[in-house]
C-alpha positions as a Markdown table, in Angstrom:
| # | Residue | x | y | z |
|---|---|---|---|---|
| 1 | Unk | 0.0 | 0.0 | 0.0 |
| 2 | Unk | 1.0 | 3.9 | 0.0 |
| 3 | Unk | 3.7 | 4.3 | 2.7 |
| 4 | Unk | 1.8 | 7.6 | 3.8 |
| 5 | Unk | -0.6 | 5.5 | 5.2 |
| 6 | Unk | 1.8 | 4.3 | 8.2 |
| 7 | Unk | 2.3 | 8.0 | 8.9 |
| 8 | Unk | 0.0 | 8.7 | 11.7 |
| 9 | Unk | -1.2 | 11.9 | 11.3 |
| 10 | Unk | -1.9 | 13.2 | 14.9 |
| 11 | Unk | 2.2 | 12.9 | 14.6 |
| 12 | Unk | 1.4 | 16.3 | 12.3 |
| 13 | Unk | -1.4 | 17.4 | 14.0 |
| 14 | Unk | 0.0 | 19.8 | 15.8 |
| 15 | Unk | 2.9 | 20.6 | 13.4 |
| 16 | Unk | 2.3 | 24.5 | 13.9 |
| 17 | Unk | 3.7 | 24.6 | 17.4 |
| 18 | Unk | 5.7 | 21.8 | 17.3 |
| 19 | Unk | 7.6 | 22.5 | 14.1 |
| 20 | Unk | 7.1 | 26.1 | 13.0 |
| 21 | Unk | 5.5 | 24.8 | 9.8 |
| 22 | Unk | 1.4 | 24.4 | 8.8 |
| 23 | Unk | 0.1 | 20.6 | 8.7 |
| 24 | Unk | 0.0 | 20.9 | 4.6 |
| 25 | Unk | 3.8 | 21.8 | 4.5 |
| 26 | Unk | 4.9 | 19.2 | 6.6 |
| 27 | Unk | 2.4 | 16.7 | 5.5 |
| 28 | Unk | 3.8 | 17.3 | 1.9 |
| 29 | Unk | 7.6 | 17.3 | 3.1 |
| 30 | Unk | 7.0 | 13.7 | 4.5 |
| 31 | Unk | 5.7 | 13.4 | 1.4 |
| 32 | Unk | 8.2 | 14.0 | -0.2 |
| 33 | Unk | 10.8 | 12.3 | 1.5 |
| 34 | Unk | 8.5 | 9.2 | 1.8 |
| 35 | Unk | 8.5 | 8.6 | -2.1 |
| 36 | Unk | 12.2 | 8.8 | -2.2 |
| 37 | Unk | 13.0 | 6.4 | 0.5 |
| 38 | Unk | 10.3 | 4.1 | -1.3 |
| 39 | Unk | 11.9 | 4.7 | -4.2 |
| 40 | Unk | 15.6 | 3.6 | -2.9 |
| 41 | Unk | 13.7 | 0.2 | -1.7 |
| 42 | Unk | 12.7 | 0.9 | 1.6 |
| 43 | Unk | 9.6 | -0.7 | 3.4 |
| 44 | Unk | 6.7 | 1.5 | 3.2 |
| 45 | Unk | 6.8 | 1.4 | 7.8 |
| 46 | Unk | 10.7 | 2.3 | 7.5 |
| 47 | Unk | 10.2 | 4.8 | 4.9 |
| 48 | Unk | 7.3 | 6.7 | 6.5 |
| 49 | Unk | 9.3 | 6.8 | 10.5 |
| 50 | Unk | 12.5 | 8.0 | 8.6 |
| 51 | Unk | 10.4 | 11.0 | 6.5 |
| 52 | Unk | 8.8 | 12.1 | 9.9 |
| 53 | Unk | 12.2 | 11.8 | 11.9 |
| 54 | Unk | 13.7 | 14.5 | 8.7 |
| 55 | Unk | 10.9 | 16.9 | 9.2 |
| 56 | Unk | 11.7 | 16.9 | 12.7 |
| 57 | Unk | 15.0 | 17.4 | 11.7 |
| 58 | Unk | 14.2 | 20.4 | 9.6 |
| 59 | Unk | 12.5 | 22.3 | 11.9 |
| 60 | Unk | 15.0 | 21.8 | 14.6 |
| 61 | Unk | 17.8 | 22.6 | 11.8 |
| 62 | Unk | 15.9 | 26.0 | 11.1 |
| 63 | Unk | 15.6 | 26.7 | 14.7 |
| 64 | Unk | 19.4 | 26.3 | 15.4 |
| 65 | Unk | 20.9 | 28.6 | 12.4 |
| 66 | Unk | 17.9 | 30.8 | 12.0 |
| 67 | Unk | 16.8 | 29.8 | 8.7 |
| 68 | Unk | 13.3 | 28.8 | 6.8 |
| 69 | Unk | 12.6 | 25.7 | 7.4 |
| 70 | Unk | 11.6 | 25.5 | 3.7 |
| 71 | Unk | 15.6 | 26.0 | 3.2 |
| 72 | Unk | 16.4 | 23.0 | 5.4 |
| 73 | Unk | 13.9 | 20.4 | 3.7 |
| 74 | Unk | 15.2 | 21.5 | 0.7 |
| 75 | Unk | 18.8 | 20.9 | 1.9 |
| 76 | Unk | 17.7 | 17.2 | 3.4 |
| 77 | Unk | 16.0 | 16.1 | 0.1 |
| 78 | Unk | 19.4 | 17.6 | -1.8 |
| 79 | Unk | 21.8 | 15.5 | 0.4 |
| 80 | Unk | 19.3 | 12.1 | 0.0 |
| 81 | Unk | 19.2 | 12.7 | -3.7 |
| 82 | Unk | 23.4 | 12.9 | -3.8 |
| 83 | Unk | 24.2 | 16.5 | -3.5 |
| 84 | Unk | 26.6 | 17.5 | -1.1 |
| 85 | Unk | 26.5 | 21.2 | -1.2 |
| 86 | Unk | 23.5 | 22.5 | 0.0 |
| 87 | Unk | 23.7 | 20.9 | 3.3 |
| 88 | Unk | 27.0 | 22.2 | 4.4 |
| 89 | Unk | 25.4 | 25.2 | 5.3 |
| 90 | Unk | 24.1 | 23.6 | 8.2 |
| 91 | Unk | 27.5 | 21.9 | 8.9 |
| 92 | Unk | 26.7 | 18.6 | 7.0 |
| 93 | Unk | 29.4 | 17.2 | 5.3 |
| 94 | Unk | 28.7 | 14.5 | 2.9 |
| 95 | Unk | 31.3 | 12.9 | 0.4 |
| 96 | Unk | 31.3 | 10.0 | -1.5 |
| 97 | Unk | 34.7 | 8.4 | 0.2 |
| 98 | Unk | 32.4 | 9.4 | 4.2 |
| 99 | Unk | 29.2 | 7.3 | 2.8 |
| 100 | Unk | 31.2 | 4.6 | 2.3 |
| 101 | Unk | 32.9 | 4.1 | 4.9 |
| 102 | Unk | 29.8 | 4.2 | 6.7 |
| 103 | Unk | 28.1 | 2.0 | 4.7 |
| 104 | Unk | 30.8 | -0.4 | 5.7 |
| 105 | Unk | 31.0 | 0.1 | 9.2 |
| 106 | Unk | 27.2 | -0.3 | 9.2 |
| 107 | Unk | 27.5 | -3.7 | 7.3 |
| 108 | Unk | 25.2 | -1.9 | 4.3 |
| 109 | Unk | 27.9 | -2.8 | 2.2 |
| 110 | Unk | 31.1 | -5.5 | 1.8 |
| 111 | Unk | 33.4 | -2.8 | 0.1 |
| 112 | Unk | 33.0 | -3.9 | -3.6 |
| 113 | Unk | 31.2 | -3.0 | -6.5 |
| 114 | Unk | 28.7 | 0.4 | -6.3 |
| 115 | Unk | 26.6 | 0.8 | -2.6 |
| 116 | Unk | 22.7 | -0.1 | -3.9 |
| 117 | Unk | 20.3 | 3.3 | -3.8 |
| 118 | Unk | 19.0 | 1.7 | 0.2 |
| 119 | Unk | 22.4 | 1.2 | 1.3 |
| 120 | Unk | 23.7 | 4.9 | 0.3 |
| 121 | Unk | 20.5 | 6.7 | 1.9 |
| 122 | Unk | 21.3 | 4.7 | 5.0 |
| 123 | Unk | 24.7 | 6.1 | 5.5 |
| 124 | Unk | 23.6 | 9.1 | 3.9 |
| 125 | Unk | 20.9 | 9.5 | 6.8 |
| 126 | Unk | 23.0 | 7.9 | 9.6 |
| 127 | Unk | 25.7 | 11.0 | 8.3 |
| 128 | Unk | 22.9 | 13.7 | 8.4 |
| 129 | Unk | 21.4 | 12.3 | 12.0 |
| 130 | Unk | 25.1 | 12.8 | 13.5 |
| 131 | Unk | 26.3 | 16.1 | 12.0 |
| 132 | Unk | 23.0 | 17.4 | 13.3 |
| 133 | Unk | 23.2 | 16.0 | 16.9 |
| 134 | Unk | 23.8 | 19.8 | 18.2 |
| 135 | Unk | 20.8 | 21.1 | 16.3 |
| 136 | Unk | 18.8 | 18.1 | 17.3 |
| 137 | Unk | 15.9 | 19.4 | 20.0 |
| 138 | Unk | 16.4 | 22.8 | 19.6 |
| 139 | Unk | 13.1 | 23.6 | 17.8 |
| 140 | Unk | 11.7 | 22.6 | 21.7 |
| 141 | Unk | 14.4 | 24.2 | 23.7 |
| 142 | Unk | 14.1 | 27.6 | 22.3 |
| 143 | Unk | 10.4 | 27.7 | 21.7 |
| 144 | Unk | 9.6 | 30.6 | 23.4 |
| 145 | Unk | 12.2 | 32.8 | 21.3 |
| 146 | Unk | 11.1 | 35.5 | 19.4 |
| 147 | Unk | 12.5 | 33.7 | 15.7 |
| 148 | Unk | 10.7 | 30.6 | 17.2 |
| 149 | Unk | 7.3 | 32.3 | 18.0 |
| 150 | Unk | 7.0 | 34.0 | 14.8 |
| 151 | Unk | 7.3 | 30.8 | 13.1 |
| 152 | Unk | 4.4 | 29.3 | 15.0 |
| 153 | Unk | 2.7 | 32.6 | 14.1 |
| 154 | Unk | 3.3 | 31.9 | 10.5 |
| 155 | Unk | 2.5 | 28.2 | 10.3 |
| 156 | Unk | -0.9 | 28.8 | 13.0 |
| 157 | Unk | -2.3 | 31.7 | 10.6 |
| 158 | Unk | -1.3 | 29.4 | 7.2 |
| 159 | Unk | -3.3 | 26.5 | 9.2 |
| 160 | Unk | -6.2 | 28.2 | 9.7 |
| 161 | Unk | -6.1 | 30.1 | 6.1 |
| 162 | Unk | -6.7 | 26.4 | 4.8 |
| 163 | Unk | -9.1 | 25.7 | 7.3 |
| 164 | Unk | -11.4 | 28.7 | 6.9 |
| 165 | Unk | -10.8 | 28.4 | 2.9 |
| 166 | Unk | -12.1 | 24.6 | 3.2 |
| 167 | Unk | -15.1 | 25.9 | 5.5 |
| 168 | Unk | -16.2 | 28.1 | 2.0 |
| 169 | Unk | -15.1 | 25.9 | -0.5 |
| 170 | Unk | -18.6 | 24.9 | -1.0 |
| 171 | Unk | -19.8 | 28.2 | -1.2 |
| 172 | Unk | -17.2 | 29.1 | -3.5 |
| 173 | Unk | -18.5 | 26.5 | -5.6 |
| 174 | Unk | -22.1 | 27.2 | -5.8 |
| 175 | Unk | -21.1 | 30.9 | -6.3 |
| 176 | Unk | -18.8 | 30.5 | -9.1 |
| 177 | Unk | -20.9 | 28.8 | -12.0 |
| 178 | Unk | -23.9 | 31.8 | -11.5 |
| 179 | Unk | -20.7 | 34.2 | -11.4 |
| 180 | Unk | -19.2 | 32.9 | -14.5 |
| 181 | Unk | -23.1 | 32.7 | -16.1 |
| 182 | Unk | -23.4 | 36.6 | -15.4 |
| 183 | Unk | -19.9 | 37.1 | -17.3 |
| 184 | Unk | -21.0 | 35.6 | -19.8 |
| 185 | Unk | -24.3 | 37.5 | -20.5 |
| 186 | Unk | -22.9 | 40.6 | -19.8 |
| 187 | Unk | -20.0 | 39.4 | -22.8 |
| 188 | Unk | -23.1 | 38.4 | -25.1 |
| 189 | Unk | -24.9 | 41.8 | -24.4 |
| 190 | Unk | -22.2 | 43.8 | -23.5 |
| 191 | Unk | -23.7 | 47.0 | -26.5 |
| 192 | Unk | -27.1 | 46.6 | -24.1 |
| 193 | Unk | -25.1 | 46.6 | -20.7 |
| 194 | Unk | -22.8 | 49.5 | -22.2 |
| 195 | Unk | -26.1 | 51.8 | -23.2 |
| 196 | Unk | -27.6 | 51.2 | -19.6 |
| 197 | Unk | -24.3 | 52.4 | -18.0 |
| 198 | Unk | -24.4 | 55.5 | -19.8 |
| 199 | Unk | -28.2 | 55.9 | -19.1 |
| 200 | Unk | -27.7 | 55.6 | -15.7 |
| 201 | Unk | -24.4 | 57.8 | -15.5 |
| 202 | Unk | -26.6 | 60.9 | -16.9 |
């Protein structure tokens, strides 16, 4: 089945204050990171704790150097897809000769031939997980900051944006088609509805 289905989402439920992102964005992030995990042959249960543990990550990463978490998600799923750079800004330091070696040392890999696409994210994770033990927690520790708080400002007002435009979607869509009707008679008629304009502007 779809690995999103082991996510529980109470786990997100409260994403606002505990992450500094709305429900959609981290939702969509463990998205994300969910299909590429399945992708690199992971088990849809493995795939969908190691996606929630990274979002975690990102928000405590963005807490720690005072950055978006947008920026660090986009750094994570950079260093899981193979790219090195964008995640030394947050004092991540992946190289090719550093995975492997810890691919070995794990026992993900017997030192010949290429490391398979689940045997590279591993030590690719496991690397991430221990440059960012400092960082680690520090999305709780500081959450009463000012940096902090206007996060949970940001992600409370963007969940309740989607929840009030939800609440009138089904207004929206019973207004819309007698909206787009009146366009179109006005467009049909529009010499009759110029004439009246001017009549009534005299």
């Amino acid at each position: 089945g779809d690995w999103s289905s082991d996510v529980c989402s109470s786990d997100l439920e409260n994403s606002a204050k505990a992450l500094g992102m709305s429900r959609t964005e981290a939702l969509a992030a463990t998205g994300q990171f969910g299909a590429m995990f399945t992708s690199m042959g992971y088990a849809t249960g493995a795939a969908a704790k190691m996606s929630t543990s990274l979002v975690q990550l990102a928000a405590d990463m963005a807490s720690f150097n005072n950055a978006s978490p947008a920026d660090t998600l986009a750094a994570l799923r950079s260093g899981l897809a193979g790219e090195s750079e964008p995640l030394r800004r947050f004092q991540v330091f992946l190289s090719q000769a550093r995975i492997e070696q810890v691919a070995l040392n794990q026992g993900l890999w017997d030192g010949r031939g290429n490391l398979d696409a689940a045997a590279k994210a591993a030590a690719t994770y496991a690397i991430i997980m221990d440059d960012t033990s400092l960082a680690q927690g520090d999305m709780a520790r500081t959450a009463n900051g000012v940096a902090n708080e206007q996060r949970f400002l940001a992600a409370s007002m963007k969940d309740a944006s989607a929840a009030v435009g939800t609440m009138f979607l089904p207004f929206v869509r019973a207004v819309l088609p007698v909206l787009t009707h009146l366009a179109d008679l006005v467009r049909e008629h529009s010499t009759l509805f110029a004439g009246f304009a001017i009549a009534v502007d005299r």
